[in-house]
VEXDREN-2710 file (C-alpha; in Angstrom, 1 decimal):
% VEXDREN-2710
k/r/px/py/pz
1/UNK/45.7/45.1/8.6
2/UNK/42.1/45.1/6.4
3/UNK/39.0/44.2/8.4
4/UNK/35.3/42.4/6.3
5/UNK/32.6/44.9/7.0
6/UNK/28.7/43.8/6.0
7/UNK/26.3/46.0/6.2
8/UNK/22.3/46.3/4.7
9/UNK/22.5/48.1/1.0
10/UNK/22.6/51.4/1.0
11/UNK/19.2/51.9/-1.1
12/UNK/17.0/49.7/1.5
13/UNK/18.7/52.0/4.6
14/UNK/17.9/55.5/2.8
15/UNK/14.7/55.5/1.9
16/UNK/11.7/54.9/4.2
17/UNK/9.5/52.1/4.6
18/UNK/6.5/54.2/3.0
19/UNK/8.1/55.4/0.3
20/UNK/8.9/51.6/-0.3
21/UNK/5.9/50.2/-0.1
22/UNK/4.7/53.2/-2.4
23/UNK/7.0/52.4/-4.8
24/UNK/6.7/48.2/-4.7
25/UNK/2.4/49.0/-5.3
26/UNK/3.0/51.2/-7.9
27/UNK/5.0/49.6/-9.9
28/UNK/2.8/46.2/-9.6
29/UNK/-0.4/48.5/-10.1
30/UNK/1.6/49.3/-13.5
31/UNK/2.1/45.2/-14.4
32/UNK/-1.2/44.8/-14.1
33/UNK/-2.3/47.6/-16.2
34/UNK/-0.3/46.1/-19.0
35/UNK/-1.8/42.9/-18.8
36/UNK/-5.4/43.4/-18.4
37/UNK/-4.6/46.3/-21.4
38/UNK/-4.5/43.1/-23.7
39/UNK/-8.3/42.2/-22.8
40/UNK/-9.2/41.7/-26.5
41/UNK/-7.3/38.9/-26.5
42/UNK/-8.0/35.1/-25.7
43/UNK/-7.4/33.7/-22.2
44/UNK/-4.8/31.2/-23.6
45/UNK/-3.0/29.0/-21.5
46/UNK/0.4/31.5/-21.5
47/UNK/-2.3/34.3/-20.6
48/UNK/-4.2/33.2/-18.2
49/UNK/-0.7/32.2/-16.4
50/UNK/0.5/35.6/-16.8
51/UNK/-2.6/37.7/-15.5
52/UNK/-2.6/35.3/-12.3
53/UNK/1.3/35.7/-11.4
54/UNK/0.9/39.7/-11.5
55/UNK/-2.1/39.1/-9.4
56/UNK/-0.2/36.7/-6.6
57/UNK/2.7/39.6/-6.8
58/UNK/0.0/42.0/-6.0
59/UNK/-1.2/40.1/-3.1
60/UNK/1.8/39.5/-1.7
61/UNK/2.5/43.0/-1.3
62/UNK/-1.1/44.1/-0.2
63/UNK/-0.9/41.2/2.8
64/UNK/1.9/43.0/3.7
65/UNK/0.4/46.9/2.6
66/UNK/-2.6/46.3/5.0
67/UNK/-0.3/45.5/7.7
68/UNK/0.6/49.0/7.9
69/UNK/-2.7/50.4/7.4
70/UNK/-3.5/50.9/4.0
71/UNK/-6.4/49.5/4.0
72/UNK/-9.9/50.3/4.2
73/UNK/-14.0/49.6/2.8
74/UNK/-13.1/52.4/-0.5
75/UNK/-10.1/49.5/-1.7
76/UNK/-12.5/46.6/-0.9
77/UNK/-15.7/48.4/-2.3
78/UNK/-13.6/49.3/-5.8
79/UNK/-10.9/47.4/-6.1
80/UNK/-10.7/43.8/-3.8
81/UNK/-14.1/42.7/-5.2
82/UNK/-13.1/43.0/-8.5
83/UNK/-9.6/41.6/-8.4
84/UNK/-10.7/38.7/-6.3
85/UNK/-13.7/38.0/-8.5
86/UNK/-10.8/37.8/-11.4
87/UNK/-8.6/35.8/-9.8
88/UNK/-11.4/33.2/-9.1
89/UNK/-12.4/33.1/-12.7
90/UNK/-8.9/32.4/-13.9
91/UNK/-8.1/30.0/-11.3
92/UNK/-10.7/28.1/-12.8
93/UNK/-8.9/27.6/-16.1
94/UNK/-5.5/27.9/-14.4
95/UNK/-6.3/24.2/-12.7
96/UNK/-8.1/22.5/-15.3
97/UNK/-4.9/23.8/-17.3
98/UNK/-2.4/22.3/-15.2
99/UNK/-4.1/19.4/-15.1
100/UNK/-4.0/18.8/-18.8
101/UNK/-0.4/19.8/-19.0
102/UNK/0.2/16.8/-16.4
103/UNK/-2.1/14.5/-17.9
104/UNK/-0.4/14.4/-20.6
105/UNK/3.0/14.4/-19.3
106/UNK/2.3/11.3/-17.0
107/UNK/0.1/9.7/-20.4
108/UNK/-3.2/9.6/-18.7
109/UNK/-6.3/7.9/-20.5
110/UNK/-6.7/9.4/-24.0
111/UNK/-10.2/10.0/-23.4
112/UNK/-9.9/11.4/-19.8
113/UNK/-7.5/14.1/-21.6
114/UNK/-10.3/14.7/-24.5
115/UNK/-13.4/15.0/-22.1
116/UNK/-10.8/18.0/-19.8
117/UNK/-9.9/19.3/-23.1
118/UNK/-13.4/19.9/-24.2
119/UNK/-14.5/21.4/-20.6
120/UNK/-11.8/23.7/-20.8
121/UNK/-13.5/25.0/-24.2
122/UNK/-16.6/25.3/-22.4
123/UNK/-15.1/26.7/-19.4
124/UNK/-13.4/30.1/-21.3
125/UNK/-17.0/31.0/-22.9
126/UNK/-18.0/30.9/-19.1
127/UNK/-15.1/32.6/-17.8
128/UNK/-14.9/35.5/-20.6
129/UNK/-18.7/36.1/-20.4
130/UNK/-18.0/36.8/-16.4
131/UNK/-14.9/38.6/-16.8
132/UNK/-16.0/40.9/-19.4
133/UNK/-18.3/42.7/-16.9
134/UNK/-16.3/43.0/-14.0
135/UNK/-14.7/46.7/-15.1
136/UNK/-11.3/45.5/-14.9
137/UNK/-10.0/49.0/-16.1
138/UNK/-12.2/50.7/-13.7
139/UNK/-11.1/49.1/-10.9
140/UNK/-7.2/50.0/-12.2
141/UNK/-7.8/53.4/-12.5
142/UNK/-9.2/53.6/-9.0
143/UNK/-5.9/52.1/-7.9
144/UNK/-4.0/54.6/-9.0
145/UNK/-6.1/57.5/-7.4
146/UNK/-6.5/54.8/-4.0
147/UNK/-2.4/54.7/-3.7
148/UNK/-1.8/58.6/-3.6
149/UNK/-4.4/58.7/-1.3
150/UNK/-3.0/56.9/0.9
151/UNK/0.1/57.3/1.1
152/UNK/-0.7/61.2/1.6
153/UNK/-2.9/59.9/4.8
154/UNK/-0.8/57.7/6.3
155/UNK/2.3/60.2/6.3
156/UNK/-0.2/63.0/7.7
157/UNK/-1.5/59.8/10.5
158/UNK/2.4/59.0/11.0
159/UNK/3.1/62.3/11.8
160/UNK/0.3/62.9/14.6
161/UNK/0.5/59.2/15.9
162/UNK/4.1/58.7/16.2
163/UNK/4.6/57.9/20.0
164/UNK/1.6/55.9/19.9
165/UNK/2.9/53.5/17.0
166/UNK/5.9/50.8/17.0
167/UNK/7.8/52.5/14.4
168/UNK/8.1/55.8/12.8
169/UNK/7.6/57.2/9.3
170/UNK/11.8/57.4/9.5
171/UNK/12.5/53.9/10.0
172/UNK/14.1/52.3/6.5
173/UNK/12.8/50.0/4.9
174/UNK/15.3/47.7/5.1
175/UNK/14.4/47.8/9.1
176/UNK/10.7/48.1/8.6
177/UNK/10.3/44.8/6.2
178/UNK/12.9/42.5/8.1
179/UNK/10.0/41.9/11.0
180/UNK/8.0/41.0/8.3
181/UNK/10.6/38.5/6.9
182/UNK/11.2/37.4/10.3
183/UNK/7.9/36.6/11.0
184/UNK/7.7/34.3/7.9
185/UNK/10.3/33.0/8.4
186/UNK/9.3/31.7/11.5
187/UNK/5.8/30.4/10.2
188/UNK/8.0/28.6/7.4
189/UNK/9.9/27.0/10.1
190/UNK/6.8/25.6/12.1
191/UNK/5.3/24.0/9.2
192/UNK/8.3/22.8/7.7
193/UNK/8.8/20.7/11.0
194/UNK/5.4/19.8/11.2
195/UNK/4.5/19.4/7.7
196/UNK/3.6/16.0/6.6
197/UNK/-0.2/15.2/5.2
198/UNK/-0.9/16.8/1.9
199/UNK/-2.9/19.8/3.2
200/UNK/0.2/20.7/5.6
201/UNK/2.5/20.2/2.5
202/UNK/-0.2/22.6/0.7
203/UNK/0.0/25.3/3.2
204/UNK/4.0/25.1/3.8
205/UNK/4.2/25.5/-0.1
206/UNK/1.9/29.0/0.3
207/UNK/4.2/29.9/3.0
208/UNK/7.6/29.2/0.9
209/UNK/5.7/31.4/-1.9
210/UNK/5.1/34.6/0.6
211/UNK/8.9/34.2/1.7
212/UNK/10.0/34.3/-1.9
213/UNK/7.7/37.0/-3.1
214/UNK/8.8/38.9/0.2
215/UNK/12.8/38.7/-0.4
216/UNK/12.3/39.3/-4.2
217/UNK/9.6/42.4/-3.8
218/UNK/10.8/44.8/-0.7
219/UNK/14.7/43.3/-1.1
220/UNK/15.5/42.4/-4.6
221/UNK/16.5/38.7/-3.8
222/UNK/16.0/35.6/-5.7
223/UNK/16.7/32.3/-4.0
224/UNK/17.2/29.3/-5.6
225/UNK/16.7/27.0/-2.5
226/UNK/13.3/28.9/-1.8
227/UNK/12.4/28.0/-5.9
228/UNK/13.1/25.2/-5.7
229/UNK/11.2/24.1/-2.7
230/UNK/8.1/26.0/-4.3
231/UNK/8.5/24.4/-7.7
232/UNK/8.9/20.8/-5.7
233/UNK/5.6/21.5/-3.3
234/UNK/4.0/23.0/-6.6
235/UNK/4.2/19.6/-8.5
236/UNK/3.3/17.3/-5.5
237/UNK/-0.1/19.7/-4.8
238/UNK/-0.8/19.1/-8.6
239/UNK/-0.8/15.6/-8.8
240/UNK/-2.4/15.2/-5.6
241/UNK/-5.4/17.1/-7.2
242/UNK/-4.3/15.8/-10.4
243/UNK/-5.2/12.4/-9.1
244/UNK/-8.6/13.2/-7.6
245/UNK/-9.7/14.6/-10.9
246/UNK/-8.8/11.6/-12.2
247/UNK/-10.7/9.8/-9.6
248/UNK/-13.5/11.6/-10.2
249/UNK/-13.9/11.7/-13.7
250/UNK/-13.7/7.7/-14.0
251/UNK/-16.4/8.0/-11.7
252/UNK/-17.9/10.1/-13.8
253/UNK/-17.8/7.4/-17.0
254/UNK/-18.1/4.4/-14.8
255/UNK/-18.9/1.6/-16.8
256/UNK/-17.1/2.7/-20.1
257/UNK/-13.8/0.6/-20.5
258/UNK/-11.0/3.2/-19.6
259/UNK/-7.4/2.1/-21.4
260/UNK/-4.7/2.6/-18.9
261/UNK/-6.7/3.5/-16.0
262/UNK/-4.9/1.5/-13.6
263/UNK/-1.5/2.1/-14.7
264/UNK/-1.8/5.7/-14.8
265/UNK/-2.9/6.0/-11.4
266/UNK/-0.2/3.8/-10.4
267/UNK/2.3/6.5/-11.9
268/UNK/0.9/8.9/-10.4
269/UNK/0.8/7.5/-6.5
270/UNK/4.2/6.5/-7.3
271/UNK/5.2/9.9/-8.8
272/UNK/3.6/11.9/-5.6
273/UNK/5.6/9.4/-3.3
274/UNK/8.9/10.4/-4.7
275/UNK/8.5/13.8/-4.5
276/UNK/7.2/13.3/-1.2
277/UNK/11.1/11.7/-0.5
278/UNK/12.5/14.8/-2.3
279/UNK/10.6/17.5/0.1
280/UNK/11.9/15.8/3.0
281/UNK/15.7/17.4/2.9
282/UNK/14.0/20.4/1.1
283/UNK/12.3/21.1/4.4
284/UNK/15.8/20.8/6.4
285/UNK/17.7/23.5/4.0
286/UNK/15.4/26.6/3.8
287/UNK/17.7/29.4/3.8
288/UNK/16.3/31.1/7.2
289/UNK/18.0/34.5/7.8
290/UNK/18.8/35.0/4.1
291/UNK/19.1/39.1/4.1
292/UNK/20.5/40.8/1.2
293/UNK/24.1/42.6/2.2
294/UNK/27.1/44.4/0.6
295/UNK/30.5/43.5/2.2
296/UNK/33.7/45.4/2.2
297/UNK/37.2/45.4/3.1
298/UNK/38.6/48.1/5.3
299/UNK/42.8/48.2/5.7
300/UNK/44.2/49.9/8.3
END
C-alpha cells in the first residue's frame, strides 16, 4: 500500500525568513551593480528596459523588506532618493519608448512616429545630463554596507523582542513569506472582481506584477497564467496611454492634415476593446493558492 505525501521544499523550511530575505536583497543589490557598472554606455531602448526591470525586482522585495523592519531615514537618505530619482528618469524614456514600439506596430501617422522619435532624442540628452549626477555607485556601495547592517540589528532586535512580535527569528521562510503571498493574493482577488474601468485594470495589472515577482523571488516559481495576465493588462494600459498621446499630439499639430488619423485611432479603440474581452476570463483563472511543493510516494 504506497500513500502521496506533499510537503513545502526542503530549502524554504530550513533556512529562516531573515536569512532569506538577506539573501533575495543581496543578490538583487548584485544585478543592479552589474547594470549601472555599464554607465558609459547609451540609454538604448534594450538598456533602459534592462536597468528598470532590476529596479521593479528590487522593489518588489524592499515592499516586502520594510515589512519586517528593515527600514529606516539612513536607506531613504542614501539610497531611496537616489534610486527613485533613477527610476523616474528612465521611466521617462521607458514610455515614450513603448509608445513608439506600438505606434509603429498598429501603423500610426508617419509624422506622429517622427515628431516621438525626435523627442525621444531630445529626451536622453535630458535624462543622461540628470542621471549622470545622481552617484549611482555611491548609492550601491552604501547598499551593501546598509544590508549587513541590518540584518546584524534585526537578529540582535529579534532576539530581545521575541514575545512581543508575531513571529520569531526561527520561523522559515517558507512560513514567514506565505502571509505575504496570502495577502496578495487576496488584494488580486478583490480587484480582479471589481476590476473594470481602465485605472482598476491599471492597478489589478500592479497587483498581478507583485504576485509574480513574490512567487518567483522568495519561492522560485514562475507562472504562466500570472504572465500572461500581466503581459495582457501590460498591452491594454499601453494603448490606453498609447491613445491619449495620440490624442494629444494631434492636438498639438491641429490644423496640419494628419494621413490616417482617423483610422489609426479606430485600430486602436478597437484593439483596447478586444483585449478588454481577453482579460475578462483572465480575471476568472488566476492561480490563487499556487505554493511551490515536492510530492512523494510512501509504500507500506
Amino acid at each position: 500500500m504506497s500513500q502521496k505525501i506533499t510537503h513545502a521544499p526542503e530549502h524554504l523550511i530550513t533556512v529562516s525568513w531573515l536569512s532569506q530575505e538577506e539573501s533575495r536583497a543581496l543578490s538583487v543589490m548584485r544585478d543592479i551593480e552589474k547594470c549601472l557598472a555599464k554607465s558609459h554606455k547609451k540609454l538604448t531602448i534594450k538598456r533602459v528596459h534592462e536597468i528598470r526591470v532590476v529596479l521593479r525586482r528590487w522593489y518588489s522585495i524592499w515592499d516586502i523588506l520594510c515589512l519586517d523592519r528593515w527600514q529606516d531615514e539612513q536607506y531613504e537618505k542614501q539610497i531611496g532618493r537616489t534610486f527613485k530619482a533613477l527610476n523616474k528618469q528612465l521611466g521617462k524614456l521607458r514610455d515614450i519608448d513603448v509608445n513608439i514600439a506600438h505606434a509603429k506596430e498598429y501603423s500610426l501617422p508617419e509624422v506622429v512616429i517622427a515628431l516621438w522619435v525626435k523627442k525621444r532624442k531630445k529626451l536622453t540628452k535630458e535624462v543622461a545630463q540628470k542621471i549622470s549626477k545622481l552617484k549611482l555607485h555611491r548609492a550601491v556601495s552604501a547598499l551593501k554596507t546598509y544590508l549587513g547592517r541590518k540584518a546584524y540589528e534585526l537578529e540582535q532586535y529579534l532576539d530581545f523582542n521575541e514575545d512581543e512580535l508575531k513571529h520569531s527569528i526561527n520561523d522559515s521562510a517558507y512560513h514567514h513569506m506565505v502571509g505575504f503571498l496570502e495577502a496578495t493574493e487576496r488584494v488580486a482577488h478583490e480587484q480582479a472582481r471589481l476590476a473594470n474601468s481602465d485605472e482598476e485594470l491599471h492597478e489589478l495589472r500592479l497587483s498581478v506584477k507583485r504576485w509574480r515577482y513574490i512567487l518567483a523571488e522568495f519561492f522560485g516559481l514562475t507562472n504562466l497564467e500570472l504572465v500572461q495576465a500581466q503581459q495582457v493588462l501590460g498591452k491594454h494600459h499601453d494603448l490606453t496611454l498609447l491613445k491619449e498621446a495620440l490624442e494629444s499630439t494631434a492636438a498639438q499639430l491641429k490644423g496640419k492634415n494628419i494621413a490616417g488619423l482617423e483610422e489609426a485611432q479606430s485600430r486602436l479603440l478597437l484593439e483596447i476593446s478586444s483585449l478588454g474581452e481577453e482579460i475578462k476570463p483572465l480575471k476568472d483563472n488566476l492561480p490563487y493558492g499556487l505554493r511551490p511543493s515536492i510530492s512523494f510516494e510512501v509504500t507500506y
